[in-house]
Backbone as CSV, one residue per row, in Angstrom:
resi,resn,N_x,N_y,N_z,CA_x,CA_y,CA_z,C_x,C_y,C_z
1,UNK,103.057,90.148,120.734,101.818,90.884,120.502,101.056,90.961,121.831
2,UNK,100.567,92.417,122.188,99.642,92.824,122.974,98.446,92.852,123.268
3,UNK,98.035,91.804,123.589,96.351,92.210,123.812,94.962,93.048,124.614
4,UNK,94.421,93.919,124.227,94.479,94.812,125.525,92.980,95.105,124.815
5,UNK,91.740,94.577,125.783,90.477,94.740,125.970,89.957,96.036,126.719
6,UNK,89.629,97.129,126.618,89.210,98.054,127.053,87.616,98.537,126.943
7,UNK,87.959,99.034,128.176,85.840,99.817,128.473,85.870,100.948,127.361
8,UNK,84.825,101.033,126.678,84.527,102.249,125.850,83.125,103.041,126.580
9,UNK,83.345,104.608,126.624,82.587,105.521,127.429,82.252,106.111,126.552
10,UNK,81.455,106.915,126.262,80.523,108.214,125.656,80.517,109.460,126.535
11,UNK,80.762,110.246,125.879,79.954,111.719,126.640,78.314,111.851,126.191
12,UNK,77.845,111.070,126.105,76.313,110.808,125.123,75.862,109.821,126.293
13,UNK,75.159,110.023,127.545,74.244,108.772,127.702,72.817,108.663,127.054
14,UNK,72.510,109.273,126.686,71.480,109.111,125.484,71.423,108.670,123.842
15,UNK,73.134,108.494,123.823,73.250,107.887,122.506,73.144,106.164,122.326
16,UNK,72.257,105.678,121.371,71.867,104.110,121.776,72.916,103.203,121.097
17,UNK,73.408,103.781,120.112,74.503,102.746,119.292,76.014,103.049,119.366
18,UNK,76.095,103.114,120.521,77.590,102.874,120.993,77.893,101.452,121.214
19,UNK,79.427,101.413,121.332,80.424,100.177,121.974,80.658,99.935,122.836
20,UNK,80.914,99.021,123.471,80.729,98.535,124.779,82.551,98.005,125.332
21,UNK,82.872,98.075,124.436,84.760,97.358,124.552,85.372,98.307,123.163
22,UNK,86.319,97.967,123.292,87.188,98.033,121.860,88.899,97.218,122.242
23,UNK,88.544,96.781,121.323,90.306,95.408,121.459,91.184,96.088,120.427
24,UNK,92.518,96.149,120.903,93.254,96.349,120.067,94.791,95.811,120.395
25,UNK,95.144,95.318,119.227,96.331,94.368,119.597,97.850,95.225,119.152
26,UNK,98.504,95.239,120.475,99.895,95.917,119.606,101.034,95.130,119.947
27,UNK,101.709,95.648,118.882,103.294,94.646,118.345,104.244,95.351,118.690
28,UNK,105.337,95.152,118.643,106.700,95.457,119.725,106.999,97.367,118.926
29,UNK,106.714,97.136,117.645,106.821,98.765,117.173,105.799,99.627,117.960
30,UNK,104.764,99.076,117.968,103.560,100.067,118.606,103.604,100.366,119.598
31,UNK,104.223,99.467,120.466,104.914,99.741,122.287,106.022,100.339,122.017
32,UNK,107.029,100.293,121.560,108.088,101.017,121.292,107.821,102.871,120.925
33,UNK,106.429,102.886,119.977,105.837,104.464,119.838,105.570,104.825,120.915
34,UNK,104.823,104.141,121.444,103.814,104.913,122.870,105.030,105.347,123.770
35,UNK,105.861,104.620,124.560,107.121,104.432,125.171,107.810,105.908,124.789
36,UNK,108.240,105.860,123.281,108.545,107.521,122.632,108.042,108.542,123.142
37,UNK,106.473,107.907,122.692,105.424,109.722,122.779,105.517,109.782,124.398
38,UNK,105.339,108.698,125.008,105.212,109.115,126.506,106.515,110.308,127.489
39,UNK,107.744,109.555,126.634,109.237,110.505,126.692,109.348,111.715,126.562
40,UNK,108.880,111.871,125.081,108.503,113.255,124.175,107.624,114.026,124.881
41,UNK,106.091,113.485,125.353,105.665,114.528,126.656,106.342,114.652,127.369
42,UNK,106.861,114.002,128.421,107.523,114.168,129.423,108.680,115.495,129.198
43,UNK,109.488,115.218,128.260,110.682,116.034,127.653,110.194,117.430,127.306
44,UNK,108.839,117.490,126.915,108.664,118.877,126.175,107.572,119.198,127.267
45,UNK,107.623,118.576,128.175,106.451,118.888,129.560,104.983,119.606,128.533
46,UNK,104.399,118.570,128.634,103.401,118.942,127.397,101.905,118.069,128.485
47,UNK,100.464,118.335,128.234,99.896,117.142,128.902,99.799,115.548,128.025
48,UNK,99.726,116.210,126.867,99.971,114.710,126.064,99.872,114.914,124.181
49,UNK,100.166,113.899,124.113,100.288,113.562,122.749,99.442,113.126,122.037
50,UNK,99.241,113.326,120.791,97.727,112.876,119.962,98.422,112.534,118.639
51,UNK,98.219,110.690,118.405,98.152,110.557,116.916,97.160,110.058,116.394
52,UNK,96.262,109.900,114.917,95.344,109.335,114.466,96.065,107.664,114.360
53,UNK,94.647,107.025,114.909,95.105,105.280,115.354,93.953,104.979,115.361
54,UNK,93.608,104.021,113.892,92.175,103.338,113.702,92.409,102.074,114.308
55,UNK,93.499,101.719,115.141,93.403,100.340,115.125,92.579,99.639,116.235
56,UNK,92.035,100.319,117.025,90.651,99.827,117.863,89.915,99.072,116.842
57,UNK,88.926,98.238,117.452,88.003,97.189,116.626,87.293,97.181,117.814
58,UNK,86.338,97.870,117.363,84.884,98.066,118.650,84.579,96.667,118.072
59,UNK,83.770,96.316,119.924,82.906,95.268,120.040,81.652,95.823,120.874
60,UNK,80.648,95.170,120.993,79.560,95.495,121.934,79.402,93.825,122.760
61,UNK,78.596,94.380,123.883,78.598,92.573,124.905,77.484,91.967,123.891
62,UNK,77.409,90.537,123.796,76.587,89.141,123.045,75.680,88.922,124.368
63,UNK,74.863,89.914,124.570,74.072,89.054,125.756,73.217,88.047,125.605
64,UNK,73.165,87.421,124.379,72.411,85.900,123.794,73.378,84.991,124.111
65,UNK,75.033,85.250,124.516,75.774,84.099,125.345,75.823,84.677,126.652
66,UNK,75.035,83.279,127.177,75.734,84.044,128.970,76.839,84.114,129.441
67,UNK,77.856,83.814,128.905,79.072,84.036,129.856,80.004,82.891,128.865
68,UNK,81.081,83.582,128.624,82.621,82.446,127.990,82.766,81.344,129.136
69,UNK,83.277,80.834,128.956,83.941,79.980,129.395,84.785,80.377,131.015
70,UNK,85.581,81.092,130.493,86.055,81.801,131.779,85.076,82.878,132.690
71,UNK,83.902,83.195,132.608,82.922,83.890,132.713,83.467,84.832,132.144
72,UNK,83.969,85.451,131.555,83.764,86.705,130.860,82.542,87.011,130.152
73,UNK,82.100,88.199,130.134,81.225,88.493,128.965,81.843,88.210,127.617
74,UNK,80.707,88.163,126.592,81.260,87.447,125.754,80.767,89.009,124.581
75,UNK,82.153,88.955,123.372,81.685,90.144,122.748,81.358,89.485,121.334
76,UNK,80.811,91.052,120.696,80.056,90.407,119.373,80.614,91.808,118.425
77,UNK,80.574,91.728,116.936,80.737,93.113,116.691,79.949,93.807,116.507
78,UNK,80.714,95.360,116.268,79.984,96.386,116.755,79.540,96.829,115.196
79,UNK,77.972,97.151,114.931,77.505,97.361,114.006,77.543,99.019,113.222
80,UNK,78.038,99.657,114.647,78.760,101.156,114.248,79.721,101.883,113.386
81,UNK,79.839,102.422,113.290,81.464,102.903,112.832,81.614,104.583,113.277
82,UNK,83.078,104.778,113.787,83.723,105.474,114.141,84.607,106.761,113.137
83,UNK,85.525,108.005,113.621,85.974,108.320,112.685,86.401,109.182,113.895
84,UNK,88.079,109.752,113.343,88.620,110.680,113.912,89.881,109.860,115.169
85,UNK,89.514,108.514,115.014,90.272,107.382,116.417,92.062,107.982,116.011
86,UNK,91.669,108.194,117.673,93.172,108.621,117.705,93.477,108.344,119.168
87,UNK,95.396,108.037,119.219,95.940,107.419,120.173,96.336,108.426,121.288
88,UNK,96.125,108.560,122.760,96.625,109.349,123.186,97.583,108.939,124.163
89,UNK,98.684,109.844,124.711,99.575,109.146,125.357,99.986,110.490,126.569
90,UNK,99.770,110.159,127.401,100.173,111.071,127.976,102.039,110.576,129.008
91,UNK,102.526,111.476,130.105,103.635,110.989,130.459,103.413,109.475,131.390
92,UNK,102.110,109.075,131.924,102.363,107.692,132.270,101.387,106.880,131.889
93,UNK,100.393,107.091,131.183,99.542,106.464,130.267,98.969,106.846,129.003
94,UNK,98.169,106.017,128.275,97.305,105.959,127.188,96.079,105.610,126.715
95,UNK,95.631,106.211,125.823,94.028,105.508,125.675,93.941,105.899,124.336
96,UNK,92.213,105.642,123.918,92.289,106.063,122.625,90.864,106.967,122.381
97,UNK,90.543,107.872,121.773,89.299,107.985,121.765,89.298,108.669,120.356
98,UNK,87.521,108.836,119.898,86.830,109.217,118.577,85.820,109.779,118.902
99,UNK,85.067,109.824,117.545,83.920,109.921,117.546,82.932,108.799,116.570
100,UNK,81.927,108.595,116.865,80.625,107.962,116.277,80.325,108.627,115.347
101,UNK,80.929,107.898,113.977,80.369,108.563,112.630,79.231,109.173,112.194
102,UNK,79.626,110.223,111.995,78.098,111.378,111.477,77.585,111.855,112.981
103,UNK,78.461,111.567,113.845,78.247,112.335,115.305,78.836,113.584,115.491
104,UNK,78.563,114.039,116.893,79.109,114.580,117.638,79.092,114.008,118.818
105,UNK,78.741,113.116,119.170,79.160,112.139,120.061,80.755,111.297,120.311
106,UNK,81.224,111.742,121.224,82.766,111.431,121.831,82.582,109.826,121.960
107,UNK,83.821,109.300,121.219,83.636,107.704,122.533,85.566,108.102,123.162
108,UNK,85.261,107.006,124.602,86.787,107.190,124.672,87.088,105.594,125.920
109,UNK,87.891,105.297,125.277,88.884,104.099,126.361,89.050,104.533,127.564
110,UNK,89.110,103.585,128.408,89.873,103.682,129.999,91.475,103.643,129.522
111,UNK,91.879,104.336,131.154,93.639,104.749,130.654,94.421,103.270,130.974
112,UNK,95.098,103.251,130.224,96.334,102.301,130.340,97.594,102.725,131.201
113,UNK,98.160,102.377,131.518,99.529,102.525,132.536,100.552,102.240,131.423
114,UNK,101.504,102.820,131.197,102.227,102.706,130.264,103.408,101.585,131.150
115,UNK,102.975,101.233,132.149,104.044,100.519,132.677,103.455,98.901,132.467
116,UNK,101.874,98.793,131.951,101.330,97.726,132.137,101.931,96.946,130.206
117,UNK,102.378,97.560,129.608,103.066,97.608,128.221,104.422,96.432,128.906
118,UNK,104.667,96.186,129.995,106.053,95.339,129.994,105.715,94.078,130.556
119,UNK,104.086,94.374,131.121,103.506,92.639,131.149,103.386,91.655,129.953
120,UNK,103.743,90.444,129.843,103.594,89.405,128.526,102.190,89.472,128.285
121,UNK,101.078,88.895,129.449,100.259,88.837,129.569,99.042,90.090,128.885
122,UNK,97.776,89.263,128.407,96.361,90.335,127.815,95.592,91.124,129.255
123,UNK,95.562,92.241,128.547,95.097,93.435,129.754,93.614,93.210,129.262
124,UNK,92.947,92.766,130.155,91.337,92.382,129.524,90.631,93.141,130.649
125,UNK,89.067,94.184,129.865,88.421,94.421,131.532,87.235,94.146,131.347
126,UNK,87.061,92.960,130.723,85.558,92.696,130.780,85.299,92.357,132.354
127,UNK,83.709,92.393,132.029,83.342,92.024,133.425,82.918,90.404,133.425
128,UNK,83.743,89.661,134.684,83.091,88.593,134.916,81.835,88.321,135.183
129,UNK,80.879,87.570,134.352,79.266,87.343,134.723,79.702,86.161,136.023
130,UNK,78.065,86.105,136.351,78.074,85.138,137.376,77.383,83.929,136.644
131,UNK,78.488,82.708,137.076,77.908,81.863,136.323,77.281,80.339,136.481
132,UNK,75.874,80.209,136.481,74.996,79.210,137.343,75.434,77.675,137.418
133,UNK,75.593,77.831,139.089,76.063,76.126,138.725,75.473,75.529,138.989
């Protein structure tokens, strides 16, 4: 299993109840799809591929903890909800994006490297806080 912490963006900077991350964990089938769709563009020279994929789990940052352990920011959940989450894959990466229920407000992931899928290791991008010693 994959663990893979990602930045969530808006085309809305004026929208106040967005997400700040979204985690989503994938298993050897779900790397095995992306791997496909990434082929399948490539093969049908297409810019990319689109499937519906709720499996993001927005978080927003806990700024009432200063910092994990490892300094990471620390997340909390996200009191929002989404609709439309879908996976995209293009020929050397992926991401995921939606919309903010009862929006028209876009959210969308930073891209993944479809090559970063053959690390064991969690793709995390929180930001390290600084942490007082």
């Amino acid at each position: 299993m994959k663990k893979l912490i990602l930045k969530v963006s808006t085309n809305n900077d004026f929208y106040d109840n967005s997400a700040d991350y979204a985690v989503i964990e994938l298993d050897d089938s779900v790397i095995a799809e992306i791997k496909k769709l990434a082929q399948a563009v490539r093969e049908l020279n297409i810019y990319k591929a689109v499937k519906f994929d709720y499996s993001p789990k927005m978080r927003v940052v806990d700024w009432e903890i200063e910092a994990m352990e490892d300094g990471l920011e620390a997340l909390a959940d996200f009191d929002g909800r989404t609709e439309c989450d879908c996976l995209n894959v293009t020929d050397t990466s992926f991401f995921w994006s939606g919309f903010y229920k009862h929006t028209n407000v876009r959210w969308e992931t930073s891209l993944v490297e479809i090559a970063e899928l053959e690390t064991a290791e969690a793709y995390d991008e929180r930001e390290r806080l600084a942490v007082a010693a």
